[in-house]
N, C-alpha and C positions, 0 to 999 in steps of 0.2 A: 635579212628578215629574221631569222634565229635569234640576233642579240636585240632588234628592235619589239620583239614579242618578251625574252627573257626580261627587260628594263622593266617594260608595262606590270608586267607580276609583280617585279620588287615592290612598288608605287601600291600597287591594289593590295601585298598584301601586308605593308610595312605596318610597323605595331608604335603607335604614341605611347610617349611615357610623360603623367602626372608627376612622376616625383624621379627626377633625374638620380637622384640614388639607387634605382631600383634599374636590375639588369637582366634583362631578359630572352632568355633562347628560345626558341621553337624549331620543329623541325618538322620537314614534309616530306616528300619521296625524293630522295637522294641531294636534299638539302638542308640549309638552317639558313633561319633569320634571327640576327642578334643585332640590339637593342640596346647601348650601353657599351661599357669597355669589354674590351676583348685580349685575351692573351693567343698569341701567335706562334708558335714556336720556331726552332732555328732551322729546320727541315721547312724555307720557306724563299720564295724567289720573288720577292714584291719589290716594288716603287719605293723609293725616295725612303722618308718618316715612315711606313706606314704601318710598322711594327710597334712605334715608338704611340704614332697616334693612336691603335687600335686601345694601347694600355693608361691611356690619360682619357679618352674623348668621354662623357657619362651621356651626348647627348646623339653622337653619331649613328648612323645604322649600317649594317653589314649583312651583303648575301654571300653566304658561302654554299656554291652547288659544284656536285662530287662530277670531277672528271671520268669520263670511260665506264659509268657505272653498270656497263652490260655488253662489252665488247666481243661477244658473240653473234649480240644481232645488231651492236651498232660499231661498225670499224671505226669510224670515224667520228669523233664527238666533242664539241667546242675550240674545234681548230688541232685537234690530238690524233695522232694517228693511233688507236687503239689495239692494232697488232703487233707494237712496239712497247710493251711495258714499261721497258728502260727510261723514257721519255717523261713520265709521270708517275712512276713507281714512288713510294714511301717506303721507312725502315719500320721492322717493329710491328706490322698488322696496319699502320697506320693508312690513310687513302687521302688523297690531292686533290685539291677543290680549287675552282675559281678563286678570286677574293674581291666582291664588289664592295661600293663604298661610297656612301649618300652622306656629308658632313651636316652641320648642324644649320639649321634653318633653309636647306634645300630640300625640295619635295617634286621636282621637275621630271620625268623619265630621260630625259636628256644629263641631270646633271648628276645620274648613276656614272660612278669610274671603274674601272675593269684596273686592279691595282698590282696585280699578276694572280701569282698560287702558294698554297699553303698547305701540309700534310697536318690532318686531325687523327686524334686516336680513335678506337673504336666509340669510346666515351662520350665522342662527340666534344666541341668546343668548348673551350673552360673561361667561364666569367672571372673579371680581375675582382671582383666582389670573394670568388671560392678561392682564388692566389689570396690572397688575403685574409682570408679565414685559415688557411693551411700556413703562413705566416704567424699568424697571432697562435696558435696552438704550437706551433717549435719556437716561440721565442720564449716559452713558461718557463723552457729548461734553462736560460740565461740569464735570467731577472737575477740579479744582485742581492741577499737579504738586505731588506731597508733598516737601518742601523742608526738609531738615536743617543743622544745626549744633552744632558739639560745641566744646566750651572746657572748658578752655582750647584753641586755636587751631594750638597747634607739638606739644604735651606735658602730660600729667597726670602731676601726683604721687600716689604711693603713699600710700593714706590721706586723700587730700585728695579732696574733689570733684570730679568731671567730671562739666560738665552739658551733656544733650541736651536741643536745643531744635527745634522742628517751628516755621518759620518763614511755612511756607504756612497760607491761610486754615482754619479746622476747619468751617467751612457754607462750603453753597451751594443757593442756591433759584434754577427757570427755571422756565417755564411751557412745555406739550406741550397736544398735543391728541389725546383718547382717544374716537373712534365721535363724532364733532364736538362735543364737549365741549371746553372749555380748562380743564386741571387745572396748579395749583399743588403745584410738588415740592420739597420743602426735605430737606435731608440733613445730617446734624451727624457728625462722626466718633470714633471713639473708638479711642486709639492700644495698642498694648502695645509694649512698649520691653520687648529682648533683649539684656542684657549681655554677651552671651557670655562668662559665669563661673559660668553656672549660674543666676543670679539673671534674675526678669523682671519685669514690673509690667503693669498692666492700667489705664489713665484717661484718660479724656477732657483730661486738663492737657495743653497742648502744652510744657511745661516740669517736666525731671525733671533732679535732681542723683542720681547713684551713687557711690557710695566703692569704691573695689578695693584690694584688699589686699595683688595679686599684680603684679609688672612684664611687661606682654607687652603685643603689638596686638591690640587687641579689636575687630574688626568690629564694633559695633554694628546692631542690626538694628530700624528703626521699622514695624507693621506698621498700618495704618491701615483704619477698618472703618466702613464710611459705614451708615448705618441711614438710611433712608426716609422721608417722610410724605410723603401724597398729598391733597390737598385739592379739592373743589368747592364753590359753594355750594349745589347739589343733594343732593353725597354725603356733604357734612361733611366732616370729620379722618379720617385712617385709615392705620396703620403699613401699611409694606412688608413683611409677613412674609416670616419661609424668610430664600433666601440675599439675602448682605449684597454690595456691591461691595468690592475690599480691594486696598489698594496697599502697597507694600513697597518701602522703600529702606534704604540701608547708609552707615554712615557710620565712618571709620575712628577708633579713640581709642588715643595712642600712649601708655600709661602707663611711667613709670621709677620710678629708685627718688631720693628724695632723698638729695644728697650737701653734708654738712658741707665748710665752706670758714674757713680759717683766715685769719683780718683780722690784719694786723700794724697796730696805733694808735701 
């Protein structure tokens, strides 16, 4: 009767989301409902994927309610014997939660899964949305100066090639630690090159030739757009969504016009 009352709640008090980006926690007395991906940590005893799933799914929902929350006046609580600490104890402050789990287009009280337990910090559970933002903020310190060059080196002719070349690395992979995990983060970039003629280009090439038609200085502008991936052996592969890091540099191209010269032989 216990778990068939606990389900009915999940269902009545589960929270829709308009815009699958968007991740959501709440908490009530001596639980949370989450919305969206979830980070799980390794102080956790679940089923199958479901560490892997909690950190990809944007459309799943999750009830996490705290074991043994008053083992004073309840010895025994969701099948726990709560005069045994050892049994559900966390390190670190942390505390042991159920771990339910409603996938994506199920709404049933029956097709709630009880997927084992997981220790949370005092903090409360961390959206893969804020791993993500604590990723993109330690990966500032490894971005590569973005490092240009244009050739010809003095002067571009009219009609002839002038090629920009991005001479700095296009990856970079370091390793962070997220809620004491060590996650692997590699970043690859992808340039768009601004001619200042109207013309622009969008690829990953660190290597582009433009033809100009016209004689002026062209500020050239390279804009660089690093995209993400986060890895664990717990959470698997998983892009950085949303925003991107992006560097931007200038490099001058002095185009003329070609002038015929007359050889006396």
């Amino acid at each position: 009767m216990m778990i068939k009352i606990l389900i009915t709640t999940l269902v009545l008090s589960g929270i829709g989301l308009a815009d699958p980006s968007v991740e959501v926690i709440t908490q009530d007395e001596n639980s949370y409902q989450v919305t969206g991906r979830l980070w799980l940590s390794s102080e956790a005893a679940l089923a199958g994927d479901t560490v892997r799933k909690a950190a990809s799914c944007v459309n799943c929902r999750w009830h996490l309610q705290s074991i043994c929350p008053d083992p004073s006046n309840q010895p025994v609580h969701l099948g726990f014997d709560c005069t045994k600490p050892a049994s559900y104890s966390c390190s670190s402050g942390a505390t042991r939660y159920q771990v339910w789990f409603l996938d994506t287009g199920l709404w049933r009280p029956s097709d709630w899964e009880l997927r084992g337990t997981s220790c949370i910090g005092p903090a409360g559970p961390k959206s893969i949305l804020k791993v993500q933002e604590e990723i993109l903020d330690s990966a500032t310190g490894f971005l590569p100066e973005l490092i240009l060059k244009v050739r010809p080196a003095s002067k571009s002719l009219v009609n002839l090639p002038t090629q920009v070349k991005v001479t700095s690395p296009n990856t970079f992979s370091y390793e962070t630690t997220v809620a004491g995990v060590v996650v692997l983060v590699t970043a690859t970039a992808t340039y768009r090159y601004d001619f200042q003629d109207g013309n622009s280009t969008t690829t990953t090439a660190t290597e582009v030739n433009h033809v100009y038609r016209t004689r002026a200085n062209y500020p050239i502008k390279v804009t660089a757009s690093w995209q993400a991936t986060w890895r664990t052996t717990m959470h698997g592969s998983n892009p950085v969504a949303g925003a991107q890091l992006t560097q931007v540099k200038s490099k001058l191209a002095e185009v003329v016009a070609a002038r015929g010269r007359l050889i006396k032989r």
